[in-house]
KOLVO-681290 format. One record per atom (N, C-alpha, C): residue number from 1; residue in three letters; atom name; x, y, z. Coordinates in Angstrom, 1 decimal. Last residue first. Layout:
BEGIN
<rec n="NUM" res="ala" atom="CA" c1="X" c2="Y" c3="Z"/>
...
// end
This chain:
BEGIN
<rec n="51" res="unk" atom="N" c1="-18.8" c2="11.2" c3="15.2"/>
<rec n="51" res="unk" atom="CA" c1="-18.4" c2="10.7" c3="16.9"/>
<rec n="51" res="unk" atom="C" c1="-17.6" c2="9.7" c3="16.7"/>
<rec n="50" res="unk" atom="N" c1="-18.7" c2="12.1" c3="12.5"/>
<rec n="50" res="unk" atom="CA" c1="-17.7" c2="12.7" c3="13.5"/>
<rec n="50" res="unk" atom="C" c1="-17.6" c2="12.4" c3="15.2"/>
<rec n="49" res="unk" atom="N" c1="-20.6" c2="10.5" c3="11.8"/>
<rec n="49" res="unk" atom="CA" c1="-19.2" c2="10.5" c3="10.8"/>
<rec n="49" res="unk" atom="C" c1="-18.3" c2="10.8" c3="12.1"/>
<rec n="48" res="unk" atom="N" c1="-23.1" c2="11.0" c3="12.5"/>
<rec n="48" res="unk" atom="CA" c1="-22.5" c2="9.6" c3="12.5"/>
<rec n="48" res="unk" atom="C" c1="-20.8" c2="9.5" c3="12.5"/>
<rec n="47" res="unk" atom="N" c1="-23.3" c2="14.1" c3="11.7"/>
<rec n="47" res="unk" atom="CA" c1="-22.9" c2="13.6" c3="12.5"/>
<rec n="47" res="unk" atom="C" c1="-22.3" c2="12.1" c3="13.1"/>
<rec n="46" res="unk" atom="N" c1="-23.4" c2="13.3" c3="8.8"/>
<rec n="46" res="unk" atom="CA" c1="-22.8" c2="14.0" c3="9.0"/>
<rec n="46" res="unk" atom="C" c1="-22.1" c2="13.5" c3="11.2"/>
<rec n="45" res="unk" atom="N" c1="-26.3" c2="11.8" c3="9.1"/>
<rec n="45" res="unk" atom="CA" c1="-25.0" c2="11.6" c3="8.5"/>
<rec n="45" res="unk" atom="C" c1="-23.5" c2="11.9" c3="8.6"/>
<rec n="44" res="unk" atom="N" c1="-28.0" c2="14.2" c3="10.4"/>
<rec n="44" res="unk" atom="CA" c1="-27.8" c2="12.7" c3="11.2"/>
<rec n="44" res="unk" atom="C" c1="-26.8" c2="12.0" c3="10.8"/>
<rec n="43" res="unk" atom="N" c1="-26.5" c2="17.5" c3="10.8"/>
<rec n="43" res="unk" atom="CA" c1="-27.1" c2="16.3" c3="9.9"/>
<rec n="43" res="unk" atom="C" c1="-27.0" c2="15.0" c3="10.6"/>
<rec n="42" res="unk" atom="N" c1="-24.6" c2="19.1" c3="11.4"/>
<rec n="42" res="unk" atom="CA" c1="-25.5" c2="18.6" c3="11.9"/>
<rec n="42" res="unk" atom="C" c1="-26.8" c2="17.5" c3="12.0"/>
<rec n="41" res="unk" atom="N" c1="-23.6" c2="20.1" c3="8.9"/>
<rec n="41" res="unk" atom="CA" c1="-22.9" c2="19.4" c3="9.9"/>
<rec n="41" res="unk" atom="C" c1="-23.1" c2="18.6" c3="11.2"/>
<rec n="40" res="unk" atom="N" c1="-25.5" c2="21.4" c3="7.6"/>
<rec n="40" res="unk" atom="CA" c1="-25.0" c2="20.1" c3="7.1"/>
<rec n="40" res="unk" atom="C" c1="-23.8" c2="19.3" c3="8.3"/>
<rec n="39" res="unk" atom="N" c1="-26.1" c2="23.4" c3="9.3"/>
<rec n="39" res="unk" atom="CA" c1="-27.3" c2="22.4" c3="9.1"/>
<rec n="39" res="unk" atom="C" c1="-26.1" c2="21.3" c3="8.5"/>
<rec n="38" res="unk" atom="N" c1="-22.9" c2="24.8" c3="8.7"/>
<rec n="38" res="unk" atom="CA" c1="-23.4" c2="24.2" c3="10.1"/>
<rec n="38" res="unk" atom="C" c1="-24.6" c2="23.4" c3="10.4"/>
<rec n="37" res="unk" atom="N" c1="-23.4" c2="25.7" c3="6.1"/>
<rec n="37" res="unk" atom="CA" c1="-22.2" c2="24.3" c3="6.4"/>
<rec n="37" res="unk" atom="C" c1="-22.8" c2="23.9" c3="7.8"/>
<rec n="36" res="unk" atom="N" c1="-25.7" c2="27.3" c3="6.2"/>
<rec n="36" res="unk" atom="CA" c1="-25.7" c2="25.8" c3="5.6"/>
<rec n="36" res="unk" atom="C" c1="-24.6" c2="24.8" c3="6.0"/>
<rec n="35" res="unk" atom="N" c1="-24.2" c2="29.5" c3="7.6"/>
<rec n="35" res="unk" atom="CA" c1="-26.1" c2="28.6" c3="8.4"/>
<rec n="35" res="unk" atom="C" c1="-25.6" c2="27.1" c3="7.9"/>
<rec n="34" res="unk" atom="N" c1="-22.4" c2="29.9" c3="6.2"/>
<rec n="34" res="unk" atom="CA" c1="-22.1" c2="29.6" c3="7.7"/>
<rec n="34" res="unk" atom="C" c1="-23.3" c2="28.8" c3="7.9"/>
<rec n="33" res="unk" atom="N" c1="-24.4" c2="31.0" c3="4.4"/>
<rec n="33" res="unk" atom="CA" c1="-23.1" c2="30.2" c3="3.9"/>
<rec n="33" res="unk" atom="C" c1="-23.0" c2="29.4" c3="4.9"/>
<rec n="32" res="unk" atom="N" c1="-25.1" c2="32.9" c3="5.3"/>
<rec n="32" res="unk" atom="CA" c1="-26.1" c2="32.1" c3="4.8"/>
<rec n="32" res="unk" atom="C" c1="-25.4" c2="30.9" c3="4.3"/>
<rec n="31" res="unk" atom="N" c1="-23.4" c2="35.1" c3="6.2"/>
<rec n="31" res="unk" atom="CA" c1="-23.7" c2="33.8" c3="7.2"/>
<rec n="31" res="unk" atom="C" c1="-24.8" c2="32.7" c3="6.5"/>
<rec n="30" res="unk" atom="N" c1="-20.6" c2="34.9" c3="3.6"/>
<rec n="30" res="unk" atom="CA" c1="-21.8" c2="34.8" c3="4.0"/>
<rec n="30" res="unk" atom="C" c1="-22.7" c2="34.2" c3="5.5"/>
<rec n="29" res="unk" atom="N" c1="-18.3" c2="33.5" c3="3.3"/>
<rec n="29" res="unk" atom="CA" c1="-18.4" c2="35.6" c3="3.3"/>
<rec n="29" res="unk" atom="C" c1="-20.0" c2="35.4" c3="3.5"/>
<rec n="28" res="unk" atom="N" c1="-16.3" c2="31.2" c3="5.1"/>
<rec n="28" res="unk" atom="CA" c1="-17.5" c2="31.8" c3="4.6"/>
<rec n="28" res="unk" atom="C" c1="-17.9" c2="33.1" c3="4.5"/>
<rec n="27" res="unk" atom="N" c1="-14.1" c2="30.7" c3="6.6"/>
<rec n="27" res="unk" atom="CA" c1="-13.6" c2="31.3" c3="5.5"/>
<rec n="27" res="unk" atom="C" c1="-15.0" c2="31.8" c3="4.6"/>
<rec n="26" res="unk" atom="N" c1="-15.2" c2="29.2" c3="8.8"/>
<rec n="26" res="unk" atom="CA" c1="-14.4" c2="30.8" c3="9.0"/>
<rec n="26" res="unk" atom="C" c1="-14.3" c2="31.4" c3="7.5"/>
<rec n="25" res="unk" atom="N" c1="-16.4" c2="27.0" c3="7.5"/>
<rec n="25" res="unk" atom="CA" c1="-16.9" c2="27.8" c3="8.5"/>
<rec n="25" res="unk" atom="C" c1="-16.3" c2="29.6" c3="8.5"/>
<rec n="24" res="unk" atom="N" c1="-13.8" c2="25.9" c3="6.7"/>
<rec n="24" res="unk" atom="CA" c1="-14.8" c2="26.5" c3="5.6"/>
<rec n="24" res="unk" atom="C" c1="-16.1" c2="27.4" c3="6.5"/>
<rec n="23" res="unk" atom="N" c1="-12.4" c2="25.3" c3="9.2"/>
<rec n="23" res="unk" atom="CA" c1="-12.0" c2="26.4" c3="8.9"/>
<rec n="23" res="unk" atom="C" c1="-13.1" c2="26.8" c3="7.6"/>
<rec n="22" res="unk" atom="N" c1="-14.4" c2="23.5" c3="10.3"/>
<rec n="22" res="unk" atom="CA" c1="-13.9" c2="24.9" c3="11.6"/>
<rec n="22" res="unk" atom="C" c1="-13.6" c2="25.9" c3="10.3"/>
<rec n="21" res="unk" atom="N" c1="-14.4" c2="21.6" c3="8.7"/>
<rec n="21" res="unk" atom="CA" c1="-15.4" c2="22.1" c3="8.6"/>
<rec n="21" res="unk" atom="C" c1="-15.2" c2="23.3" c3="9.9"/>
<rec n="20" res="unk" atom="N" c1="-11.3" c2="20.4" c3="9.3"/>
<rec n="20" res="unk" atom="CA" c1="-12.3" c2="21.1" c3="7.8"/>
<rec n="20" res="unk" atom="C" c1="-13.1" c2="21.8" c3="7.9"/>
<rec n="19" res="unk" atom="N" c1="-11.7" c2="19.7" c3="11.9"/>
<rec n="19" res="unk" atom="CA" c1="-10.8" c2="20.9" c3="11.2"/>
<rec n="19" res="unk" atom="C" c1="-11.1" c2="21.2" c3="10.1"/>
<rec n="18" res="unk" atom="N" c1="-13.9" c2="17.7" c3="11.6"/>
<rec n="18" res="unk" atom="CA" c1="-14.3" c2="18.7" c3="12.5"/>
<rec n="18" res="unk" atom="C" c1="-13.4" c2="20.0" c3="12.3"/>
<rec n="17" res="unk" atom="N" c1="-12.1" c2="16.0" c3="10.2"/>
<rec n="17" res="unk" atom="CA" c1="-13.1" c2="16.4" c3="9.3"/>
<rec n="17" res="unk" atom="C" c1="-14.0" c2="17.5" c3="10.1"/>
<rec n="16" res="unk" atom="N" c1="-10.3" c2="15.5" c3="11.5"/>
<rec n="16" res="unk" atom="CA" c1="-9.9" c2="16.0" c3="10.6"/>
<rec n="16" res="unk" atom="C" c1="-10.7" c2="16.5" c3="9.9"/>
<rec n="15" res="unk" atom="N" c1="-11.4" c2="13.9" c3="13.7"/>
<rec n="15" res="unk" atom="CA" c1="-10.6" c2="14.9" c3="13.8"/>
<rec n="15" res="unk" atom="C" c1="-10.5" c2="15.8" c3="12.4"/>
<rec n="14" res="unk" atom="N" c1="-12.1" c2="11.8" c3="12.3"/>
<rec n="14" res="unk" atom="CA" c1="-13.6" c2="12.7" c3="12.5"/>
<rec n="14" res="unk" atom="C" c1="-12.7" c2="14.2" c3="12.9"/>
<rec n="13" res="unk" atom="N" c1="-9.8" c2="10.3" c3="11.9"/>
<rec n="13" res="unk" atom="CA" c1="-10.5" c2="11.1" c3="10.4"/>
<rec n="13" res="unk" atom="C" c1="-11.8" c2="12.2" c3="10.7"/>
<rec n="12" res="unk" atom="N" c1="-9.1" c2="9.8" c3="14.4"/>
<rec n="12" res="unk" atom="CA" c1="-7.8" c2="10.9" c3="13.2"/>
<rec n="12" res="unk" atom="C" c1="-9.1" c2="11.5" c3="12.4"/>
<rec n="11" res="unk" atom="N" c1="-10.9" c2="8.0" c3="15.3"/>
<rec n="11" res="unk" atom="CA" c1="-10.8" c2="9.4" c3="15.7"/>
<rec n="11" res="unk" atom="C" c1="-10.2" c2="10.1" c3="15.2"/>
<rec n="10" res="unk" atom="N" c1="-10.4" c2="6.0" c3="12.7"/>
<rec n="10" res="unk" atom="CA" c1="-12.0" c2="6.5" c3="13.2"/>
<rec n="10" res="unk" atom="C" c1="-11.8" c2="8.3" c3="14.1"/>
<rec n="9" res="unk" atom="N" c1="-7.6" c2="5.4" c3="14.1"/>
<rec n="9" res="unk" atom="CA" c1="-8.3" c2="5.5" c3="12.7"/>
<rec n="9" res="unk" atom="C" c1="-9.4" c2="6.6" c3="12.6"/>
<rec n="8" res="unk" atom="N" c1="-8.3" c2="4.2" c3="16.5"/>
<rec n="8" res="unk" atom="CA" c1="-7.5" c2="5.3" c3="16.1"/>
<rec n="8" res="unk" atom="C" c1="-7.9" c2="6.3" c3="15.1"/>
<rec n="7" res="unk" atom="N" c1="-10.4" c2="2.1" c3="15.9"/>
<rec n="7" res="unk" atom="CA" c1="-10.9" c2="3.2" c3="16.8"/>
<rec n="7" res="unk" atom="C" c1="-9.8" c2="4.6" c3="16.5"/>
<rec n="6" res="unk" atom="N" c1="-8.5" c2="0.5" c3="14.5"/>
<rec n="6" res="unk" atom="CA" c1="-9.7" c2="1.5" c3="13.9"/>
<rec n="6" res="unk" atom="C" c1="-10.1" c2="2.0" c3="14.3"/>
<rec n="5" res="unk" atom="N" c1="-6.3" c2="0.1" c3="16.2"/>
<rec n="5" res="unk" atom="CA" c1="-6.3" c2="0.8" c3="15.4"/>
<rec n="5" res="unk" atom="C" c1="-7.0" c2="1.5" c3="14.8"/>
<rec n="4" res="unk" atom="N" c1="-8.2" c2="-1.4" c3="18.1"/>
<rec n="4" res="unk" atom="CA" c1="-7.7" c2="-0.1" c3="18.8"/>
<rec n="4" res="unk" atom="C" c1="-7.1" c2="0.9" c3="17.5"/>
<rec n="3" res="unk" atom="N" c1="-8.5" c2="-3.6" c3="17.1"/>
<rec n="3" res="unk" atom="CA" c1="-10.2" c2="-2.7" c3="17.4"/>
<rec n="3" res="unk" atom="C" c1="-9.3" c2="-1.3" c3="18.2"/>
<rec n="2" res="unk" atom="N" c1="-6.6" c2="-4.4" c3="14.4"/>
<rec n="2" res="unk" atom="CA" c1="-6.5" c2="-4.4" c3="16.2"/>
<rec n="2" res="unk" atom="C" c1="-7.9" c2="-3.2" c3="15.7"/>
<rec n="1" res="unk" atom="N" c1="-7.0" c2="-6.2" c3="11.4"/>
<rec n="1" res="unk" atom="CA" c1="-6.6" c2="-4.9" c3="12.1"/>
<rec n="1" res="unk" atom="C" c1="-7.2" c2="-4.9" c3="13.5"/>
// end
């Protein structure tokens, strides 16, 4: 596989995983809720994922 596919690849799925985490964000009835998705999204893991 072409280094341009996976790089595609790689940006579809961080895309999609930064629209996941927008909408469980909104749909949270808690901000103690919101805090947690947002430390977990912040996370050195987490972040590896979505650049």
């Amino acid at each position: 596989m072409s280094s341009v596919t996976t790089s595609w690849r790689q940006r579809r799925q961080a895309s999609r995983t930064r629209r996941a985490l927008a909408q469980a964000v909104a749909r949270t009835s808690s901000p103690a809720m919101r805090d947690e998705l947002l430390t977990m999204a912040n996370s050195t893991q987490f972040t590896n994922i979505l650049r």
